[in-house]
C-alpha positions as CSV (number, residue, x, y, z in Angstrom):
1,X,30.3,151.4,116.5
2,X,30.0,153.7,114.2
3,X,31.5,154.4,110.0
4,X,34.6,156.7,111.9
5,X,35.3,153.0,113.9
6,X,35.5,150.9,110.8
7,X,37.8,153.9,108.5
8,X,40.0,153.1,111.6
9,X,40.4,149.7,111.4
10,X,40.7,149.7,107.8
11,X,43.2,152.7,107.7
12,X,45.5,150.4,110.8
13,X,45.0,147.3,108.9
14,X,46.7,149.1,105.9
15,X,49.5,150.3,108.1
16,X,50.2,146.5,110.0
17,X,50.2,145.7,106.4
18,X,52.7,147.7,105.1
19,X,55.1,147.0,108.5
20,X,54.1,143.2,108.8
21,X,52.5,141.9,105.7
22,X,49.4,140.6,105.0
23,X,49.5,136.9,106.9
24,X,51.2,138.6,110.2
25,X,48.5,141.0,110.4
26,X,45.5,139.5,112.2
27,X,42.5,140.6,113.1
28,X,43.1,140.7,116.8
29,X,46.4,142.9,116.3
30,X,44.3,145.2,114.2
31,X,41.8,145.9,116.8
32,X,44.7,146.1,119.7
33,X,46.5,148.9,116.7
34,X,43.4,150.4,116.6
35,X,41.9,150.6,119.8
36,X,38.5,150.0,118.4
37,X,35.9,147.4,120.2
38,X,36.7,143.8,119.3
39,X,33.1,143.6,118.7
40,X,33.8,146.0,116.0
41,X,35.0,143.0,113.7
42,X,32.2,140.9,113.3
43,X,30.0,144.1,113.2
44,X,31.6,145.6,110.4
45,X,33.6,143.2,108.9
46,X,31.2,140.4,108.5
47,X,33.1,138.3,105.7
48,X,36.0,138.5,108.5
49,X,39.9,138.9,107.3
50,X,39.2,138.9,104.0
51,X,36.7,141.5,103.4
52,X,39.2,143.9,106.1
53,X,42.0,143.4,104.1
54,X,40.6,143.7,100.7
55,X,39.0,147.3,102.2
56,X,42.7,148.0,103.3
57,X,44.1,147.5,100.0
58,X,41.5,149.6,98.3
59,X,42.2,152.2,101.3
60,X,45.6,152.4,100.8
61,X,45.7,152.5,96.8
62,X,43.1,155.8,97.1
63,X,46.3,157.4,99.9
64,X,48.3,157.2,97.0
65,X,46.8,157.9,93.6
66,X,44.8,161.2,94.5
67,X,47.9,162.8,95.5
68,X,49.5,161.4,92.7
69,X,47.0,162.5,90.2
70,X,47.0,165.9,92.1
71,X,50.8,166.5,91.8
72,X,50.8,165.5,88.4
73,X,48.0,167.3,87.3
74,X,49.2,170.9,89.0
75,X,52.9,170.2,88.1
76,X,53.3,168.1,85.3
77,X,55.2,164.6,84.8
78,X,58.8,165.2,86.2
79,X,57.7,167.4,89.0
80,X,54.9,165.5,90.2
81,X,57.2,162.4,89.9
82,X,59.9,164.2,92.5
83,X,56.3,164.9,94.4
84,X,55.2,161.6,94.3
85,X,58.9,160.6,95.3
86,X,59.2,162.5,98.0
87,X,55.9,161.6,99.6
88,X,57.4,157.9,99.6
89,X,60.8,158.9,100.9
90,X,59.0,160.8,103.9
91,X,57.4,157.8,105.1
92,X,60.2,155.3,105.0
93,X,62.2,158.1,107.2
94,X,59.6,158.8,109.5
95,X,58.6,155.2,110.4
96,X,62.3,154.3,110.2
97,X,62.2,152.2,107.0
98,X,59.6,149.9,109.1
99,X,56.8,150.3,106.5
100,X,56.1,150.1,103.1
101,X,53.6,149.6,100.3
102,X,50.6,147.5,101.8
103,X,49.2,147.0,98.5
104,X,52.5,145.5,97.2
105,X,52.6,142.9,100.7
106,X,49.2,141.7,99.1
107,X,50.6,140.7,96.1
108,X,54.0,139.4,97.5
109,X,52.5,137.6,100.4
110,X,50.0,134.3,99.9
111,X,46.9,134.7,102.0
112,X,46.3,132.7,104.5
113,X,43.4,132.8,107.1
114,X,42.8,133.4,110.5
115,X,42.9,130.1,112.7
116,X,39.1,130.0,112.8
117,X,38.7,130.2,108.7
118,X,39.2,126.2,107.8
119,X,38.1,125.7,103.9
120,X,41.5,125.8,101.9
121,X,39.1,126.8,99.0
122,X,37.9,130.1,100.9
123,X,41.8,131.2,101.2
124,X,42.7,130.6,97.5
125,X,39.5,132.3,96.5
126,X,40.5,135.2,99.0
127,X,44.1,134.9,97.6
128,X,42.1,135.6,93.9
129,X,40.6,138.5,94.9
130,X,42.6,140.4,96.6
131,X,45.6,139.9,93.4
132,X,42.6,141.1,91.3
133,X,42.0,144.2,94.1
134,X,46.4,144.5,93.8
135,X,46.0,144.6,90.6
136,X,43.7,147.2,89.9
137,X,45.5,149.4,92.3
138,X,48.8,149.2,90.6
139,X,47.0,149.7,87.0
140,X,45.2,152.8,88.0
141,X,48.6,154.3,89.2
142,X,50.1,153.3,86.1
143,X,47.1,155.3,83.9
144,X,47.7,158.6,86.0
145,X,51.0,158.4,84.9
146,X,50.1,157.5,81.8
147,X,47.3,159.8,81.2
148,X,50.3,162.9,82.1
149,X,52.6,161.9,80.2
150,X,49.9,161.7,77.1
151,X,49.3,165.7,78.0
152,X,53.0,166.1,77.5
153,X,52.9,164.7,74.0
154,X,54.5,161.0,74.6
155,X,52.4,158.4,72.5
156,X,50.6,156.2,73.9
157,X,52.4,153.0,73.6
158,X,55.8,155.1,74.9
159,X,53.7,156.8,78.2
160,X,52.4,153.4,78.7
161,X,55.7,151.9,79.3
162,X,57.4,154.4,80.8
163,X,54.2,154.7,83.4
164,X,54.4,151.2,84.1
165,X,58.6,151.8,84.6
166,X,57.9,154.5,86.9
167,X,55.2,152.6,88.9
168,X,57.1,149.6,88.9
169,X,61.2,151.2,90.2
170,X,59.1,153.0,93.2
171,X,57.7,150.3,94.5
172,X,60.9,147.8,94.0
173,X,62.9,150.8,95.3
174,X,60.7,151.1,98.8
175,X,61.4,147.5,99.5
176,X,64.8,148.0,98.6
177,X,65.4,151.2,101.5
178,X,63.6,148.9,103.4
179,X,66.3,146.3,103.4
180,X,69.2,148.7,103.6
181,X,67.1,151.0,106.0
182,X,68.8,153.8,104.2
183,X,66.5,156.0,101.5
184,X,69.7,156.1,99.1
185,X,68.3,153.5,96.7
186,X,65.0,155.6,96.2
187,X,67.4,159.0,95.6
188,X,69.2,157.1,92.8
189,X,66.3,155.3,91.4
190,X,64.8,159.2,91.2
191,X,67.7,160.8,89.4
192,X,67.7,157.9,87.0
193,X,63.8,158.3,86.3
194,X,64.0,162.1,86.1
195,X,66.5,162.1,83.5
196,X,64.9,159.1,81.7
197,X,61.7,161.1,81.5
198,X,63.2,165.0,80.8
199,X,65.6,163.0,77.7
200,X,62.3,161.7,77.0
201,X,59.8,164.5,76.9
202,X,62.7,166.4,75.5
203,X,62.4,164.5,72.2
204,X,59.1,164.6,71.9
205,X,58.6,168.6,71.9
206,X,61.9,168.6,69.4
């Protein structure tokens, strides 16, 4: 049982996640998605569910802000938006609008243990944590965006806003495609962004 076992759990926890949400995704369906040992839990997940999913969340929130910071740093704001876009688009399609944002089914869902965890108090301190992990994740997407709008000239109260806009309509829109199973909403939500941003940037080197 070795570090390449426990990057798979934690990269197939982070997927039943983003198809099942945090509560349906158990510890046994992780190892059965994963085709790891069941021993594998207890050997590398002592703390149990919580200390998996917390990992997964932290997983999946790396998948998407090096690329992001990548794209934007190698093609600027509105293009490595459309990148970043994209990326998002290509994974509804492919799993067929079965999964989405795993970080944001931690901070929609309330946690709740596996069978064997019995303290209420250990859930709602679990619940605490893993907001505060959400959290983080969605701020340091916001201050890549931020931080390339800034090198396009936007203040800093203005990029700030319109990072958390961006980071916010993406992840509202992937539930949305979800629910229509259709990738339409993320198109529109796209054009509207794009222009909001080149009207935007526009004004700024005016």
């Amino acid at each position: 049982m070795n570090s390449t076992t426990r990057n798979k759990m934690i990269a197939g926890a982070a997927d039943l996640m983003s198809r099942r949400g945090v509560n349906a995704t158990s510890m046994r369906d992780v190892v059965r998605h994963t085709a790891t040992p069941r021993g594998s839990i207890g050997h590398h997940f002592p703390d149990g569910k919580p200390q998996l999913i917390a990992e997964a969340v932290m997983f999946a929130g790396k998948q998407v802000s090096i690329p992001l910071e990548k794209s934007l740093n190698e093609l600027g704001a509105i293009a490595g938006l459309k990148a970043f876009v994209v990326s998002w688009r290509r994974r509804l399609v492919t799993t067929e609008f079965e999964a989405g944002c795993p970080v944001l089914a931690v901070a929609v869902d309330h946690y709740v243990g596996e069978p064997s965890d019995k303290a209420e108090a250990l859930d709602a301190a679990a619940q605490d944590h893993l907001l505060d992990l959400a959290n983080g994740v969605f701020a340091d997407w916001q201050k890549i965006m931020h931080a390339a709008l800034r090198r396009e000239g936007l203040p800093a109260p203005r990029a700030k806003r319109l990072a958390t806009l961006v980071v916010a309509s993406i992840e509202g829109t992937v539930a949305l495609c979800r629910a229509a199973r259709s990738a339409l909403p993320l198109d529109q939500v796209q054009q509207e962004l794009e222009l909001i941003l080149s009207d935007t940037l526009s004004q700024t080197s005016e």
